[in-house]
Phi, psi and omega in degrees: 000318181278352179274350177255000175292302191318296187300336183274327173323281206313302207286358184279353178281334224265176170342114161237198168220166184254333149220231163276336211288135183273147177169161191228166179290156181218143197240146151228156194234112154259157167213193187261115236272306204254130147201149187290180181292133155116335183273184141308135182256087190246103147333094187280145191212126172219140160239142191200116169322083193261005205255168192247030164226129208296139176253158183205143163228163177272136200289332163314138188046031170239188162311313182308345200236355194087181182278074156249039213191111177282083151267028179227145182250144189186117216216128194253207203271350156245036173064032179254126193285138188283145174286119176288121169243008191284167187284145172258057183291153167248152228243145175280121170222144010293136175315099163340162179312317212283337161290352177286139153246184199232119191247103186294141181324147186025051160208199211174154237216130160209152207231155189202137190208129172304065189307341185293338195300305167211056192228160185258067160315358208253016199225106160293131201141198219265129165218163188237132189211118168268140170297164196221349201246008177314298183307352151277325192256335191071012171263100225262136160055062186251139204276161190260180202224144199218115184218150170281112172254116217232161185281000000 
């Protein structure tokens, strides 16, 4: 019973349209290649429309909401997961209207984020970081990112 609670919690997040037309949202991730301890990591986030009907997706576990959420799998050059310090909210589902945003046709939504905000940074090297929540957000093949915090 809690393993189908669970899966419709997921499936009630995911990617819709605003009509039939087929087509999917496309995500990319940039950072900031090289930076110091103590600085900012700032995250770049694009969601982007390719399609000729407005799309929307849910905002839970992404960038758009802030750090509520461990939406980054974030891992450093011998593969030790970084400490997540950011808030765990808990989510009402089905997602109200007001968690969707809306990607207008052939445009786009992009959010720029503070990864130190919420993450545990202070340790200089090579660090990796994959999205982790498209079954929440419904944000699919989002590319992973590779960046150096340096002294």
């Amino acid at each position: 019973m809690a393993a189908s609670l669970l899966l419709l919690a997921f499936a009630a997040c995911k990617t819709s349209r605003s009509d039939s037309s087929k087509g999917k949202l496309e995500t990319t991730m940039s950072v900031t290649p090289h930076a110091g301890v103590n600085q900012p990591v700032m995250l770049h986030f694009v969601v982007y429309n390719p399609t000729k009907s407005e799309l929307q997706f849910c905002k839970y576990h992404t960038p758009f909401e802030g750090f509520l959420s461990t939406f980054l799998d974030l891992k450093s050059a011998n593969g030790r997961e970084v400490e997540y310090r950011g808030a765990m909210a808990k989510r009402m589902m089905p997602p109200p209207a007001s968690a969707y945003i809306k990607v207008p046709a052939k445009d786009s939504v992009v959010v720029d984020i503070d990864i130190t905000k919420g993450y545990n940074l202070k340790t200089p090297g090579l660090y990796t970081a994959k999205y982790n929540s498209g079954a929440m957000s419904g944000l699919e093949k989002v590319n992973e990112i590779t960046f150096t915090v340096v002294r």
